[in-house]
C-alpha positions as a Markdown table, in Angstrom:
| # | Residue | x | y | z |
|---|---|---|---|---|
| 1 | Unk | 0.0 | 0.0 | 0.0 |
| 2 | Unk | 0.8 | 3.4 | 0.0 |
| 3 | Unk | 1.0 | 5.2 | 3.0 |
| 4 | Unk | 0.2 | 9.3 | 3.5 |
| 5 | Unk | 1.8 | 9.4 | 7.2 |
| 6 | Unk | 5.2 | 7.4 | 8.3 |
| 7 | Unk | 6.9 | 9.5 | 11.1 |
| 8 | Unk | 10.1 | 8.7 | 13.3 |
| 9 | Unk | 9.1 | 7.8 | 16.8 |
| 10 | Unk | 12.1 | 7.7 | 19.1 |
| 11 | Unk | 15.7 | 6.8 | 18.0 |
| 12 | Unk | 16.3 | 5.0 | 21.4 |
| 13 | Unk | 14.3 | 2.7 | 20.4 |
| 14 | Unk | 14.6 | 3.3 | 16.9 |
| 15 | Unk | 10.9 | 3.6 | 16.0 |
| 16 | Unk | 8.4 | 4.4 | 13.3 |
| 17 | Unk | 4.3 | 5.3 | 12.9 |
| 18 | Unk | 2.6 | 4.4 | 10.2 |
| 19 | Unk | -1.3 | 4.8 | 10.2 |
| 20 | Unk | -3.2 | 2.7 | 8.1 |
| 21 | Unk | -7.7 | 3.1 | 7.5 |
| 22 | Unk | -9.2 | -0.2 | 8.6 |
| 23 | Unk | -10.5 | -0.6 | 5.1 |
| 24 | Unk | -7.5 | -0.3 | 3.2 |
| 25 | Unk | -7.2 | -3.8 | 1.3 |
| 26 | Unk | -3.6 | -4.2 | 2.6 |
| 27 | Unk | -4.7 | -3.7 | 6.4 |
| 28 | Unk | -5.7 | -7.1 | 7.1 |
| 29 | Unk | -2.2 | -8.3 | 6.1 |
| 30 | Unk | -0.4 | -5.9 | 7.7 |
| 31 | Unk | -2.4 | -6.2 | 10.7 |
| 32 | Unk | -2.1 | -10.1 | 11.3 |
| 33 | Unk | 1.9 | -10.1 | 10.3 |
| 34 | Unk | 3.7 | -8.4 | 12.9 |
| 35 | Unk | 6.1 | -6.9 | 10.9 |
| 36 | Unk | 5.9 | -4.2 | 8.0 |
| 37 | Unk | 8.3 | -2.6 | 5.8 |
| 38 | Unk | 8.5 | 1.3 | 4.6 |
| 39 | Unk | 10.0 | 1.7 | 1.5 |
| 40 | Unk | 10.5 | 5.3 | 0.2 |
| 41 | Unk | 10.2 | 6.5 | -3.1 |
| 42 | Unk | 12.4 | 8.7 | -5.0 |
| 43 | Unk | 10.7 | 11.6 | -7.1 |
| 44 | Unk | 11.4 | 9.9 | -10.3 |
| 45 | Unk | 9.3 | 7.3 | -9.6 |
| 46 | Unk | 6.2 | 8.9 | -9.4 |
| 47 | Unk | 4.3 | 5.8 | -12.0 |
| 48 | Unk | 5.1 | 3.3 | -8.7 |
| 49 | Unk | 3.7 | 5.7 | -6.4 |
| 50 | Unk | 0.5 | 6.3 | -8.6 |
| 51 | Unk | 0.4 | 2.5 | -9.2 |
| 52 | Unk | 0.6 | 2.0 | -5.4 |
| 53 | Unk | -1.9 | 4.2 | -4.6 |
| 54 | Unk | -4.3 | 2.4 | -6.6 |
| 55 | Unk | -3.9 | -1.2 | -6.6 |
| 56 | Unk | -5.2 | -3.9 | -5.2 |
| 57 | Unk | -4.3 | -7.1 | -3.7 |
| 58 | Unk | -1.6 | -9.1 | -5.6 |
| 59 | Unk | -1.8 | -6.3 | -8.7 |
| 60 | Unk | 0.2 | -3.8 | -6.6 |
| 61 | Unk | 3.2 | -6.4 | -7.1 |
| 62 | Unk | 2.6 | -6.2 | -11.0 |
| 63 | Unk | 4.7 | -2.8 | -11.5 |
| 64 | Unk | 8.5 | -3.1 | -10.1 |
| 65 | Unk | 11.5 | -5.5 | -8.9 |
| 66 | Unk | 9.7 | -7.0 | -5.3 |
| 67 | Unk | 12.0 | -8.8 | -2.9 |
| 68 | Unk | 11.2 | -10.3 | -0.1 |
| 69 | Unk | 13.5 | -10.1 | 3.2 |
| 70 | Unk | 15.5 | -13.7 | 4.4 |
| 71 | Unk | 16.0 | -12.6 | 7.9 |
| 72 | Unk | 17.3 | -15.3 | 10.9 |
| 73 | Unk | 13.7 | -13.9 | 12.7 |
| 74 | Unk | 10.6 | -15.6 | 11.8 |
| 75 | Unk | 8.6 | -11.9 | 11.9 |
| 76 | Unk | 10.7 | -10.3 | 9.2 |
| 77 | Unk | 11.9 | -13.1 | 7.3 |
| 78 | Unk | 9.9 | -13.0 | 3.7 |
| 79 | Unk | 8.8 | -8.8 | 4.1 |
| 80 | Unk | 8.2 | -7.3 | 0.8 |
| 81 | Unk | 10.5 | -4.7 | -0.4 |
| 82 | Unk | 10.8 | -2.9 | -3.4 |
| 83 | Unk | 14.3 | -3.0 | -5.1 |
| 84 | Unk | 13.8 | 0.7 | -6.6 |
| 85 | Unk | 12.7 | 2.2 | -3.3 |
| 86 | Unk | 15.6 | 4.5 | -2.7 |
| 87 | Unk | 15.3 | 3.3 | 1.1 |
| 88 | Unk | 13.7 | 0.6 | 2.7 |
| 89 | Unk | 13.0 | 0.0 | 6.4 |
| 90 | Unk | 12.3 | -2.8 | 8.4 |
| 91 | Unk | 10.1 | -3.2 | 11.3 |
| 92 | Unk | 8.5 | -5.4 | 13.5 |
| 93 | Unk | 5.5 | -4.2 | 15.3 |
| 94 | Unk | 5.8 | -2.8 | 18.9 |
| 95 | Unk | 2.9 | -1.1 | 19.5 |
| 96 | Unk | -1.4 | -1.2 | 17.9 |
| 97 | Unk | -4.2 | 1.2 | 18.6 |
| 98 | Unk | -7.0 | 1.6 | 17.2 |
| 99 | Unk | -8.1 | 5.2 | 16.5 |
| 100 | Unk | -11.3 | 6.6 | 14.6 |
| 101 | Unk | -11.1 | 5.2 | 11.4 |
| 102 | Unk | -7.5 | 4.1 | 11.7 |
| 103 | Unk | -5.2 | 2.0 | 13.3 |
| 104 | Unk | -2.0 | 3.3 | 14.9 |
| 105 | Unk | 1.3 | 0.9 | 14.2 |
| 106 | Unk | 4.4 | 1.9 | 15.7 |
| 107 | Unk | 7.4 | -0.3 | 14.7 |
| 108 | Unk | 10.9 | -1.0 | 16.5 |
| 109 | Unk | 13.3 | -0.2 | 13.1 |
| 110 | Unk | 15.0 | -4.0 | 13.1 |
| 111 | Unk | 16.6 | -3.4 | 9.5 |
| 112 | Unk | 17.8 | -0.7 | 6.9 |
| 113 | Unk | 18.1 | -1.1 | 3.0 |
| 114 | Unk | 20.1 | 1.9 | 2.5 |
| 115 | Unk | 19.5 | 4.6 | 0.6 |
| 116 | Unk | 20.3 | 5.2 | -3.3 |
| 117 | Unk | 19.1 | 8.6 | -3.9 |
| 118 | Unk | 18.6 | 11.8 | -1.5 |
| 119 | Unk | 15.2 | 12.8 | -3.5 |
| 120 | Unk | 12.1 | 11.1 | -1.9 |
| 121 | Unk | 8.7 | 11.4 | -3.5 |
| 122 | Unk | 6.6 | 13.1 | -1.2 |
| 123 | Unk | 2.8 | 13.1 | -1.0 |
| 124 | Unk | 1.4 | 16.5 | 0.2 |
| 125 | Unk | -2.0 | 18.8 | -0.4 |
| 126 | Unk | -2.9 | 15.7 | -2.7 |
| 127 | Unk | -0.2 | 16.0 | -4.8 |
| 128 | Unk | 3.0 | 14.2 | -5.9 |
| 129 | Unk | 6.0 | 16.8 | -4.7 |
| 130 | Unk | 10.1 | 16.0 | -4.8 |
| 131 | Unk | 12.0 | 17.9 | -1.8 |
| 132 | Unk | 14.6 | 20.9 | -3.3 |
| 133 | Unk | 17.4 | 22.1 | -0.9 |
| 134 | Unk | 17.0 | 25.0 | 0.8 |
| 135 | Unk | 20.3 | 27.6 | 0.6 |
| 136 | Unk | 21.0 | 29.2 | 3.8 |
């Protein structure tokens, strides 16, 4: 899936929040695994993002190189990740709440694909943005 919100938590434990509506078609996956993974887009690769944003079920694996994780820990071992992300972190879940519509996941970071790129897509006032430097 593609999600809107993924914040740091803490970096003692290293730690990220994801929120995800109850009646996304990847929530009852994501919900029963115990582990997710956050991969993030760079700018170029807006088509994935769009593609992402729409699929469903096993058509959101149709578009890109997926991977799955081989971890020694039975949560993370077989993750999906996607080889283009520019970054990819792996977590295993810490922490659930439910909230309105959503449901609150916080993560302990057990793993890091580094990144490729320093250009993340971003999603912002419904539209597809890439981050520019600011000069000081």
């Amino acid at each position: 899936m593609l999600a809107t919100a993924v914040c740091s938590v803490s970096m003692e434990p290293p730690s990220l929040l994801i929120c995800v509506n109850r009646n996304a078609s990847a929530y009852m996956a994501l919900s029963g695994r115990g582990a997710f993974s956050v991969g993030i887009l760079a700018a170029e690769d807006i088509h994935l993002g769009k593609h992402l944003g729409s699929a469903k079920g096993d058509e959101r694996f149709s578009i890109g190189t997926w991977r799955t994780l081989a971890d020694h820990s039975e949560t993370l071992d077989g993750l999906p990740w996607l080889n283009e992300a520019q970054a990819t972190v792996f977590c295993s879940t810490d922490l659930v709440s439910d909230y309105g519509s959503h449901t609150i996941f916080i993560g302990r970071v057990e793993g890091v694909v580094p990144a490729l790129a320093s250009n993340p897509l971003v999603y912002c006032d419904g539209q597809y943005r890439s981050l520019t430097g600011i000069s000081a």
